[in-house]
Every structure is written in structure tokens, then in C-alpha cells.
KOLMIMI-64020 format. One record per residue (C-alpha): residue number from 1; residue in one letter; x negated, y, z negated. Coordinates in steps of 0.05 Angstrom, whole numbers, always signed. Example, Ala and Ser with C-alpha at 12.3 -4.5 7.8 and 13.67 -1.06 7.14 Angstrom:
2
1	a	-246	-90	-156
2	s	-273	-21	-143
//
This chain:
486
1	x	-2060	+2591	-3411
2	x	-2081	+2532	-3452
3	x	-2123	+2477	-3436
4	x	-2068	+2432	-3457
5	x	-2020	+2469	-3412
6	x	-2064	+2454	-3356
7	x	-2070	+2390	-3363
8	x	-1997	+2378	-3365
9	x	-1989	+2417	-3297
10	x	-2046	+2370	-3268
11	x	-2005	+2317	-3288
12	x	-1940	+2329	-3269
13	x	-1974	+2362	-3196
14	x	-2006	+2294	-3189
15	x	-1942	+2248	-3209
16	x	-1887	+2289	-3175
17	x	-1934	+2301	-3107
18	x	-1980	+2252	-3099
19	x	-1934	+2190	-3110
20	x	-1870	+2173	-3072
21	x	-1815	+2192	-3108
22	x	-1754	+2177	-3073
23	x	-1732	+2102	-3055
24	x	-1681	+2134	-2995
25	x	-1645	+2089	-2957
26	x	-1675	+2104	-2889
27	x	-1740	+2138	-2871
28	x	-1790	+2144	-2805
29	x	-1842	+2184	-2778
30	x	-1846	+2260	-2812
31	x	-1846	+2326	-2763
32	x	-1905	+2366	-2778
33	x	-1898	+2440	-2793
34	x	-1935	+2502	-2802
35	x	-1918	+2530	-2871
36	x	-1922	+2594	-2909
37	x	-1990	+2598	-2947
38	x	-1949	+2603	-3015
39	x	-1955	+2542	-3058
40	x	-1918	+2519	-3118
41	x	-1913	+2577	-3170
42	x	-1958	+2571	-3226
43	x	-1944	+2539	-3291
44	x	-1934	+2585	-3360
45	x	-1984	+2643	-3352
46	x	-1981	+2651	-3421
47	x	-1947	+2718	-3431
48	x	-1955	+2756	-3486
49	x	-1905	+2732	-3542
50	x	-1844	+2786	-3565
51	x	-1869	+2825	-3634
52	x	-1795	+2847	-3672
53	x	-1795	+2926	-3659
54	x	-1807	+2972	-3723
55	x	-1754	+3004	-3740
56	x	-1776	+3068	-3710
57	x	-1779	+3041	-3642
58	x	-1715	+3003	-3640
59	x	-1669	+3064	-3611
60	x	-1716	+3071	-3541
61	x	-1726	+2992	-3535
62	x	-1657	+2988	-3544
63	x	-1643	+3038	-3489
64	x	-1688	+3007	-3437
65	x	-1691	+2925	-3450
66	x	-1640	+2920	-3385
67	x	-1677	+2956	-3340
68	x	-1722	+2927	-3299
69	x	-1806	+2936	-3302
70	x	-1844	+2989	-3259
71	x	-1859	+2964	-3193
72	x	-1923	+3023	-3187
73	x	-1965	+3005	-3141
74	x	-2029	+2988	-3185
75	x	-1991	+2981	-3247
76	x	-1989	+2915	-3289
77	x	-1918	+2892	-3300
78	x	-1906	+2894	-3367
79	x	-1873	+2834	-3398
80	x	-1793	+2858	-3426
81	x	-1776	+2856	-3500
82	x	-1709	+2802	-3506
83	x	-1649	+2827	-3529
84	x	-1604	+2789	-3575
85	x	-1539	+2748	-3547
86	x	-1499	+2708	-3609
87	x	-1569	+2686	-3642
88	x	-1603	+2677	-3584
89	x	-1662	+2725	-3557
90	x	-1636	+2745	-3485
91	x	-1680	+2735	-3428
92	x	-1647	+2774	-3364
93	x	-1681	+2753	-3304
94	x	-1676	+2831	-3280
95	x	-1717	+2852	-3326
96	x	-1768	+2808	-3308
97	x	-1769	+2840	-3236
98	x	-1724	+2793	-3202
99	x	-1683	+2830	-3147
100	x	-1625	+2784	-3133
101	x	-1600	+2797	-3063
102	x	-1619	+2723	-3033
103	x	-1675	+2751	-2984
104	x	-1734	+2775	-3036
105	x	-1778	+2709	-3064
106	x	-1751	+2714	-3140
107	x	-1797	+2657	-3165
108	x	-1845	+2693	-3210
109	x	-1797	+2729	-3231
110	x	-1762	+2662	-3263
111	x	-1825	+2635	-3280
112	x	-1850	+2697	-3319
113	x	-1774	+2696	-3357
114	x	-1789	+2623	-3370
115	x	-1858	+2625	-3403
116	x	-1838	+2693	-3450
117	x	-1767	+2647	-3471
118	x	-1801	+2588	-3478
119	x	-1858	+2617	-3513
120	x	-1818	+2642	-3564
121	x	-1812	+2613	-3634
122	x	-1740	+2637	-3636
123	x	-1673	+2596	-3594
124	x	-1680	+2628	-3527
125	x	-1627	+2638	-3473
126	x	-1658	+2653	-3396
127	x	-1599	+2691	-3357
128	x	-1580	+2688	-3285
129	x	-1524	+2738	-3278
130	x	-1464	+2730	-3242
131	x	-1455	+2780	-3178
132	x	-1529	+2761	-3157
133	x	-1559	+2711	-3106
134	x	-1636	+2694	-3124
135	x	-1682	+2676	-3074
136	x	-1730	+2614	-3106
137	x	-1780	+2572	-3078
138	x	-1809	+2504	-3101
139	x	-1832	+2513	-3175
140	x	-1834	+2483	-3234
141	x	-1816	+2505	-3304
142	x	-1866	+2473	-3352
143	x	-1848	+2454	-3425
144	x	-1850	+2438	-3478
145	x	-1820	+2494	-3508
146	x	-1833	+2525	-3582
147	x	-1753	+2526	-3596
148	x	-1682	+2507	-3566
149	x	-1673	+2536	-3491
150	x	-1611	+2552	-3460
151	x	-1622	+2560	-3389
152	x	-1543	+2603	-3378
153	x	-1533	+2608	-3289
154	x	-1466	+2650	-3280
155	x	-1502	+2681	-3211
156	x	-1531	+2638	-3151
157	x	-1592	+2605	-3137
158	x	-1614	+2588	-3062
159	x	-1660	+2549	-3032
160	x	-1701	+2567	-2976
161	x	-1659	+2563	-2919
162	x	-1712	+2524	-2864
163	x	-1752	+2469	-2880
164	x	-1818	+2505	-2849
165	x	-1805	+2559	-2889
166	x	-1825	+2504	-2955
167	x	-1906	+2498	-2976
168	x	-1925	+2427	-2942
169	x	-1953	+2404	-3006
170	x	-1886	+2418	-3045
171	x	-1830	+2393	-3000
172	x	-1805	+2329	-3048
173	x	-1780	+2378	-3105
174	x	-1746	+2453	-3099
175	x	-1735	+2466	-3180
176	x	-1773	+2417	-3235
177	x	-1762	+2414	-3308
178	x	-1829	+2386	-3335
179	x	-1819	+2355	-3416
180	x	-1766	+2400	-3424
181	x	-1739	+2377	-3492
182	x	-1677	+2412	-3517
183	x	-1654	+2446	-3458
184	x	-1592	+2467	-3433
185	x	-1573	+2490	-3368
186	x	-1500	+2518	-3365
187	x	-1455	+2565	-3325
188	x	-1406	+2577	-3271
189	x	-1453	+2591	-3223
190	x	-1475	+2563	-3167
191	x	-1540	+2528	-3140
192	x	-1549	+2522	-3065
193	x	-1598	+2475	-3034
194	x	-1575	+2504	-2965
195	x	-1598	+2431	-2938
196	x	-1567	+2434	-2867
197	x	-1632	+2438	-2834
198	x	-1666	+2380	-2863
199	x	-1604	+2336	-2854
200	x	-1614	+2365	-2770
201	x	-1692	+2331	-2776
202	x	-1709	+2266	-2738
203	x	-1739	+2235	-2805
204	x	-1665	+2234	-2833
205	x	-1626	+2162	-2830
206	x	-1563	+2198	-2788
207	x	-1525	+2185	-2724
208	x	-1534	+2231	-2667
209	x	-1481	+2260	-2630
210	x	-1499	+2213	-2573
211	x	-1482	+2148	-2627
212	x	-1557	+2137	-2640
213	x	-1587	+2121	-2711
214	x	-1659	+2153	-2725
215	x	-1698	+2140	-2795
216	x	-1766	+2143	-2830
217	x	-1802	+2170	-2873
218	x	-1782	+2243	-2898
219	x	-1804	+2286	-2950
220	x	-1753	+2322	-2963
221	x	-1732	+2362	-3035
222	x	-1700	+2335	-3095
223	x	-1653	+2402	-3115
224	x	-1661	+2396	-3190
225	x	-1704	+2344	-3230
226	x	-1715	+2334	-3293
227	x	-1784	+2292	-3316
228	x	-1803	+2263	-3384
229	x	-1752	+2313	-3419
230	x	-1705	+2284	-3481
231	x	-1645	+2323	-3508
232	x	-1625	+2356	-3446
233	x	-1561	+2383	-3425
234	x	-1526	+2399	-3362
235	x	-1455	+2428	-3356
236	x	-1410	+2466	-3320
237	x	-1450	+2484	-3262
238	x	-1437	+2478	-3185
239	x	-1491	+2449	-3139
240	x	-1484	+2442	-3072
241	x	-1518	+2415	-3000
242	x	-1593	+2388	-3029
243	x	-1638	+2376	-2980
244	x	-1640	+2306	-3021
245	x	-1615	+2280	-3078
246	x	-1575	+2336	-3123
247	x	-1598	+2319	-3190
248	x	-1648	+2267	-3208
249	x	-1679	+2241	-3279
250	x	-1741	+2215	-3292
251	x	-1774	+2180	-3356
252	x	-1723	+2220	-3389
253	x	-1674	+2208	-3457
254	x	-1620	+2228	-3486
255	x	-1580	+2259	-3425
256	x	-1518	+2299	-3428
257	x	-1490	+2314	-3361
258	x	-1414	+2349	-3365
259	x	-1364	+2384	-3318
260	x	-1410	+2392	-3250
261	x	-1378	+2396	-3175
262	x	-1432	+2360	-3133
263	x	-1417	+2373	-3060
264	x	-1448	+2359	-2987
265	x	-1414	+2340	-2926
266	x	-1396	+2260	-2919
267	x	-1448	+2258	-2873
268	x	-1506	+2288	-2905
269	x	-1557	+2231	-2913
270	x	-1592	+2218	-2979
271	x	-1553	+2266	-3016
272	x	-1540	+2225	-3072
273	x	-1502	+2271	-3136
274	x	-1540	+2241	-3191
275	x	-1601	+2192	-3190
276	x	-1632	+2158	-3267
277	x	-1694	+2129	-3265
278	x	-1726	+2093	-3316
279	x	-1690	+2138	-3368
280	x	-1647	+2116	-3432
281	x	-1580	+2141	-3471
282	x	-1553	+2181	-3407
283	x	-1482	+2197	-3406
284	x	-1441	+2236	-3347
285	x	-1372	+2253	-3352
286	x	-1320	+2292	-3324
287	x	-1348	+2312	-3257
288	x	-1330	+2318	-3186
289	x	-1378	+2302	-3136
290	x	-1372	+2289	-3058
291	x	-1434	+2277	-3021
292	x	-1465	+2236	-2961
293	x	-1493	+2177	-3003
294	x	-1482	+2148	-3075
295	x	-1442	+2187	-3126
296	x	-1483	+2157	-3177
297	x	-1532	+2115	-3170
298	x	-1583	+2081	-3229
299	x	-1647	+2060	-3211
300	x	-1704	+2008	-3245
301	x	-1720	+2022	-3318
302	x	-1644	+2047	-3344
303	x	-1627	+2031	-3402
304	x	-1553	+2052	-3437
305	x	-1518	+2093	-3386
306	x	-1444	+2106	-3392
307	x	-1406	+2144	-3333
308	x	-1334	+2163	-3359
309	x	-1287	+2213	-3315
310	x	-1320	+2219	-3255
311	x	-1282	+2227	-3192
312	x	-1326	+2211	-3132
313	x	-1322	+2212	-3058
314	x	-1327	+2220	-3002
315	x	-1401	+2187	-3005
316	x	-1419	+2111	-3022
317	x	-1391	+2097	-3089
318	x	-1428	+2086	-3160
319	x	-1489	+2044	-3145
320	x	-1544	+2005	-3192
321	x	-1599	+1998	-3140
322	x	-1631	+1993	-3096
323	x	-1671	+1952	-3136
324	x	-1731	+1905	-3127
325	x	-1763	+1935	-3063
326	x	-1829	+1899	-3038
327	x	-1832	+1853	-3091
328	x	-1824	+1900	-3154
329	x	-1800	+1881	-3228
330	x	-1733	+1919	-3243
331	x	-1684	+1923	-3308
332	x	-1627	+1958	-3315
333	x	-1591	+1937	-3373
334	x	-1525	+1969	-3411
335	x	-1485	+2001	-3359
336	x	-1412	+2022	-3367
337	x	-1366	+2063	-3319
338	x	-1306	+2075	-3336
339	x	-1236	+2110	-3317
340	x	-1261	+2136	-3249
341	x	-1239	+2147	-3186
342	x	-1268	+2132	-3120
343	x	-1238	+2164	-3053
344	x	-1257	+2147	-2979
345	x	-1325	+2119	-2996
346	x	-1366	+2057	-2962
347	x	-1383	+2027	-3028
348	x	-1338	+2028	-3088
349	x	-1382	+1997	-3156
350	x	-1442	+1965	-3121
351	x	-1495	+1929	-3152
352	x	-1560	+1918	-3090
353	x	-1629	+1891	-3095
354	x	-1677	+1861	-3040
355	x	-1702	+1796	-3036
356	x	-1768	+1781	-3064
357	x	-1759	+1827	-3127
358	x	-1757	+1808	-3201
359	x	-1727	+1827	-3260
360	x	-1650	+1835	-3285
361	x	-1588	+1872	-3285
362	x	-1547	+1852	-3352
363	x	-1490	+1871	-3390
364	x	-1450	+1919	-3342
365	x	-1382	+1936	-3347
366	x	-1338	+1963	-3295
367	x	-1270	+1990	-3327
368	x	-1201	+2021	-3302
369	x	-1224	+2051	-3237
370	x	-1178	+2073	-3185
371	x	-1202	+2057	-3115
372	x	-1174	+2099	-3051
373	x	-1192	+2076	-2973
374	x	-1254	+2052	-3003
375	x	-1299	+2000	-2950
376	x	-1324	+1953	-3010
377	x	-1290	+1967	-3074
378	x	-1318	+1918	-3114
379	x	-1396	+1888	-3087
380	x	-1461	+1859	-3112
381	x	-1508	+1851	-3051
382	x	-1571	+1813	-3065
383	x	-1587	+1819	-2991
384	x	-1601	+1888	-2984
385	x	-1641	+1907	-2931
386	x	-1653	+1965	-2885
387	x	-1669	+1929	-2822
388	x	-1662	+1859	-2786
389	x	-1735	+1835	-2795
390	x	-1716	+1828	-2869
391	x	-1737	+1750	-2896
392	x	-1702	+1716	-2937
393	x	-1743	+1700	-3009
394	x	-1746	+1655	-3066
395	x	-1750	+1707	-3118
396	x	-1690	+1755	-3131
397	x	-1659	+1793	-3193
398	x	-1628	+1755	-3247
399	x	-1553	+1793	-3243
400	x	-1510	+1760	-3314
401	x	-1464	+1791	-3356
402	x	-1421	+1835	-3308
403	x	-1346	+1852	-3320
404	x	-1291	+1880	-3272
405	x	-1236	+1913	-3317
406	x	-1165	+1937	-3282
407	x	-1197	+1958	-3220
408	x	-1132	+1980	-3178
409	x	-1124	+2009	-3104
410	x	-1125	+2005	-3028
411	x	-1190	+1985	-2990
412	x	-1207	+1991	-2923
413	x	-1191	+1931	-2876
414	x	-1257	+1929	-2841
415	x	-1299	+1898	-2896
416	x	-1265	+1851	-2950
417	x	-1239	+1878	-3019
418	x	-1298	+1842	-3058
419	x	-1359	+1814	-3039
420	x	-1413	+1775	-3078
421	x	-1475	+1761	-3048
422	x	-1518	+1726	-3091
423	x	-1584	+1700	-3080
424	x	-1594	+1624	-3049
425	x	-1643	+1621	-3110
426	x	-1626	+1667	-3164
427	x	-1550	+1658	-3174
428	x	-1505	+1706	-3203
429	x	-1474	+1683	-3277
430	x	-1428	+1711	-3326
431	x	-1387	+1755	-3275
432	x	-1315	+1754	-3303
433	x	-1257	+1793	-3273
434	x	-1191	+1815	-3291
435	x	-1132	+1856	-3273
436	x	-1160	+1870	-3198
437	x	-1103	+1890	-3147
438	x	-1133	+1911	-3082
439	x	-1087	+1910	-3027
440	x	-1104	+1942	-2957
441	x	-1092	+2016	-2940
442	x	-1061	+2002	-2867
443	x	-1029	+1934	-2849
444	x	-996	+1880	-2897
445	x	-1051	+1820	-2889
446	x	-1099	+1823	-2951
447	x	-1167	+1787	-2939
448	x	-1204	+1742	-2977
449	x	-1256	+1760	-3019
450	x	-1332	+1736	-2998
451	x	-1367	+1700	-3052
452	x	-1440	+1661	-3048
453	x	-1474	+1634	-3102
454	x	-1433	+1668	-3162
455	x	-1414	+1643	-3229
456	x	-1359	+1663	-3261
457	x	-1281	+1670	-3268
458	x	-1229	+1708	-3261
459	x	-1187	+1723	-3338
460	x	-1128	+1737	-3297
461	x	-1093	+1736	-3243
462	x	-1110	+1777	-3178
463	x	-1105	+1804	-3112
464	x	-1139	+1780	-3074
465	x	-1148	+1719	-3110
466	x	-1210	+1706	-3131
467	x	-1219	+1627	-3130
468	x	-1286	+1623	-3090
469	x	-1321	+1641	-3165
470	x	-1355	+1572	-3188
471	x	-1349	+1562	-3261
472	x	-1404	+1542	-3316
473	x	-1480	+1562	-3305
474	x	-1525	+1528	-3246
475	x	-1566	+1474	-3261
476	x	-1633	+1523	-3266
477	x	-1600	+1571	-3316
478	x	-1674	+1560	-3356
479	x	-1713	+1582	-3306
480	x	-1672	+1639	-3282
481	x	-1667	+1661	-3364
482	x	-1740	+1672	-3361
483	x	-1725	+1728	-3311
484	x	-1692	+1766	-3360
485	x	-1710	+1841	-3388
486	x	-1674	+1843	-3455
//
């Protein structure tokens, strides 16, 4: 291994472990457990790199690529020769002693197929084959890589199945892709967080059977991240039941995420499908996801993100936020959803942020979206807060520049169709609206919609109408401009 591949792994250890990574919406104190001795697997190992075959030798590598390496006792494993697959140099997990039946650790035996791909100067292709279940533990696959990756999952990837069964020091992250640039991660296979028993832990924000609430702090796994990578591309894969979030991005550009099926139960807490952070040019489309918390939700630093065919619920709706937490800057800027559809959810589109923050959310747009049962179709909250000891501030986001485009459906009657909540200080401006019909699922009585503090009007006529909007700009428009990001 290099001394510049160390020093990557230092740093990513140090950013990924060390700091709090997830901003949940609940958390109290953590259950102590006695864990396995077994750490993170190690970063690239630096295998020796493929030599092309003479010509004399092709026949017997030929014959014996699929097969797995000798497991003598003594013997060094020696690393696998790829095979070809339409351009791309093959790298079967088998071969690189991986045994597939869900119970045997399988780690190294990804890592090792990892390092020899990604080692290679040649496009690569890393293959989890279908009719296998692979055991694998919190890692981290290290980049970046000397050519185009395809990571191809037709078989299924688990999780370890009890939380004290996870390395203490590695229980925020299960699998990491670390400056990643290029990949691809496809398939029709399946990855399984098997997250039951970290949902069951006193730490979680959930109700009891008895009609209690417990929360805190809980470190509990991210199933797939992806940190300072650019280029990357999921699609076509099925993840189900994380511990914590599904899928989360970090410092990362140019995103590509197609055709997944997100699921946990409705009550699984902090299972949000897809979390950005601070990450630019990300666009997810055509998916399905069902969880316990947001379908999507975009956190501080996003820049340029466009959801399109996304069918979510149940969960809590397509969130920017939280944002602003203990007095932090935020910006989110360039945000468009469009032609999605939210079932049985809390939250429909929801922009949140907590008092005492700074920063802006601008130019968001909130197109033909088809709302079913949904709690609070249509909401900006600039009162979030997790508890009742929450103050109220004099410094808030700056929230301009949002539009509500032909968003159509039922709501649920216990909370009203729309509700903007703007802070006493930092109003809401720009917020226009048009072609909104949301009449109640049960019952014939539509409510009023809840406005404070918001600037803006409505292009059209709709239902509920929306006459509480104030037009123009407050009188401190100059002072709340210097708020702005972009």
C-alpha cells in the first residue's frame, strides 16, 4: 500500500468516525455493547496488478479463472486473473474466496476483488452473482480508481443481523465508497440492512407498544454512502430495512441515481431512502421508495438537485432540511421535484429549519405532484424543533423564490392542507402557487390553509384558497437579502 493510500484511509476513518454524521430527528442516551474484536476491513492492500497471459498459458487460465483460490491451510491466497465480460475485465467475487451462503464474513473477500478491479488500468466490472447471499461487515472501499468501475449486484448483500454483532468503532456506516469517481453500482439484486434490531433499541425516536416515545443519541449505520466521489451511478438495485438512512451522499457531484425500490416498514425511524449533503448536480428518478422517515430529503450545502418520477410513501414526504441546527449557516439552492407521487405520508414537499440558523433556501420548484392521504401536503416550517424547550430566535433562514406547480390530491383532515410557518424575523418572499386542489380524504369540510409571515400569491385559483399570502416584500427585504447564498 501507498503512503498516499494511507493517508486517504486516515482521512476518511477520521471524517466518517470521529465526527457526527447524521442530523436524525430524535436521539438519547446509547446502550453499550460488547463487540466482536473485528474492526473495519482494511483499505486497498495493494494486490498485485493482472499481467495479460502469454499465449501459451491462456488455455489453463482460461480453464480455472472461475474457480475459487486454495483455502490450504498455510498457503497464501493467490490473487485471480479477471476474465473478460463485453470489454470489461471480470472480477467474480468467488474467485476471490467469497463463499456466499449469508453466514461466512465475506468482507475481504470484496475488499481483495475491489483493490485487484480498481487497481487495474483497464474498465473493470466487480460481480456479485445472483443465487448467492454474502455475508459483509462494515468496510470501506477506497478509491480512487485507475479506470471506470462497474460495481454489477445480481446476488444479495446482508448486513449483520444484531447490532452487537457490529465493531463499536464502526457502527455509523455498514458499506462506504471513499472518492469513488466513475463508479457504477447496478443490478437486480438485493441489499439487506436487516435493521430490525436497531429500530427495537432505546436510542431510536419510536413509540412503544405501551404509547411511550423514547429518543437520543444513536449510532446507528448508514447502509450505503458515498463520500467525495463525482460521476457516480446508481441503478436498478433493491435496498431494503437500513439500520439508518438507505443511501446517503456526501461532498459528492455529479449523481445519477435510477430505478431503486427503497423499502422499510412505516415505522422504522430514521430510515430516510436518500439523504444529499453538501453535494451538487444530483438527479434521482424513477424510483420507488417506502420507508419510516423522508423519501428524500436534501441537506445544507446542495446545490442543483432535480427529483423526477419518484413515487414515495409510506414515510414523511420529500424534505429540504432540517436545516440550521444550533445556530449553523445553511444553503440549499436549485431544487426541482417534479411529477411525483406521495402516498400516506406525514409530510408531503416540506421545507424545515430551526430557529437561530442562517443562511438560504432559493429557487425551488415543486411541480405536478399527486398527493394521497398525505398529513401536510404542501409545508415550510421555520419552527422546527424536536422538543418543547425550543426558543424562539431572531435569526432564521432566508426561504425566497419557491413555486407550487399543479399539486393535486386528498390530505388528511388532522393537520391543514398547507402550512407556512415563517419566521417572526426572517419572512418568507417570492412563494407563488398555482393550480393546488387539495380536498380532504374523509368528510366534505376543507380547512383553511395556515399562513405566518409569508409573501407571496397565488397565480390561480385554489382549493383551499390561499388568501392569507401577503403580497409585495417586507419592509427589511435589505437586510434579509444579505442572508442570501447565491
Amino acid at each position: 500500500m501507498t503512503l498516499t493510500r494511507l493517508t486517504a484511509l486516515v482521512v476518511i476513518v477520521s471524517l466518517l468516525f470521529l465526527c457526527g454524521t447524521i442530523d436524525t430527528e430524535a436521539r438519547h442516551p446509547h446502550r453499550h455493547h460488547r463487540s466482536p474484536k473485528n474492526t473495519i476491513s482494511a483499505p486497498p492492500t495493494g494486490a498485485p496488478l493482472y499481467s495479460p497471459p502469454t499465449a501459451a498459458s491462456n488455455a489453463s487460465s482460461n480453464s480455472t479463472n472461475s474457480m475459487p483460490p486454495s483455502s490450504s491451510p498455510g498457503a497464501p491466497i493467490p490473487t485471480p486473473a479477471p476474465t473478460s465480460a463485453n470489454s470489461y475485465l471480470l472480477f467474480d467475487v468467488l474467485a476471490y474466496g467469497a463463499v456466499g451462503n449469508g453466514v461466512s464474513d465475506d468482507t475481504e473477500a470484496f475488499k481483495t476483488a475491489w483493490d485487484s478491479a480498481c487497481q487495474e488500468m483497464n474498465p473493470s466490472m466487480i460481480s456479485v452473482p445472483k443465487g448467492y447471499s454474502f455475508l459483509i461487515k462494515s468496510t470501506i472501499f477506497v478509491g480512487p480508481c485507475q479506470n471506470i468501475m462497474i460495481f454489477q449486484v445480481d446476488g444479495t448483500i446482508v448486513a449483520p443481523s444484531e447490532p452487537d454483532l457490529w465493531p463499536v468503532n464502526s457502527r455509523r456506516n455498514w458499506l462506504i465508497f471513499y472518492k469513488a469517481d466513475g463508479l457504477t453500482i447496478r443490478g437486480g439484486g438485493l441489499i439487506d440492512g436487516r435493521g430490525e434490531k436497531w429500530w427495537e433499541l432505546p436510542c431510536k425516536p419510536h413509540k412503544a407498544k405501551n404509547g411511550s416515545a423514547s429518543h437520543g443519541p444513536c449510532d446507528s449505520p448508514v447502509a450505503l454512502r458515498f463520500f467525495s466521489s463525482s460521476n457516480v451511478t446508481v441503478d436498478g438495485l433493491k435496498v431494503q430495512d437500513s439500520p439508518q438512512f438507505h443511501f446517503r451522499f456526501d461532498q459528492c457531484r455529479y449523481v445519477t441515481v435510477s430505478s431503486l425500490q427503497i423499502r422499510s416498514p412505516a415505522l422504522s425511524p430514521n430510515t430516510d431512502g436518500i439523504h444529499v449533503e453538501g453535494s451538487e448536480n444530483v438527479l434521482i428518478h424513477n424510483s420507488v421508495i417506502s420507508n419510516g422517515d423522508d423519501c428524500v430529503s436534501i441537506g445544507a450545502g446542495s446545490l442543483n438537485i432535480h427529483i423526477e418520477n419518484v413515487t414515495c410513501g409510506p414515510g414523511h414526504g420529500i424534505s429540504i432540511g432540517s436545516l440550521g441546527k444550533q445556530n449553523s449557516r445553511a444553503c440549499v439552492a436549485n431544487v426541482t421535484v417534479r411529477n411525483a407521487v406521495i402516498r400516506h405520508s406525514d409530510n408531503g414537499v416540506r421545507i424545515k429549519t430551526w430557529q437561530g440558523g442562517s443562511g438560504s433556501v432559493s429557487a425551488v420548484t415543486f411541480d405536478n405532484i399527486h398527493m394521497d392521504t398525505v398529513r401536510n401536503p404542501i409545508i415550510i416550517d421555520q419552527y422546527y424543533c424536536l422538543s418543547k424547550s425550543c426558543q424562539n430566535q431572531t435569526s432564521n433562514l432566508f426561504v425566497s423564490g419557491v413555486s407550487y406547480r399543479n399539486i393535486k390530491g386528498t390530505y388528511d383532515v388532522r393537520s391543514p392542507p398547507v402550512h407556512f410557518g415563517c419566521s417572526d424575523s426572517v419572512p418568507c418572499t417570492n412563494i407563488t402557487v398555482s393550480e393546488v386542489e387539495l380536498l380532504p380524504a374523509t368528510g366534505q369540510i376543507i380547512s383553511d390553509p395556515f399562513c405566518w409571515n409569508v409573501y407571496g400569491m397565488a397565480q390561480t385559483m385554489t382549493i383551499p384558497p390561499l388568501l392569507c399570502l401577503q403580497e409585495g416584500l417586507p419592509r427589511s427585504i435589505m437586510d434579509i437579502d444579505s442572508n442570501k447564498c447565491y
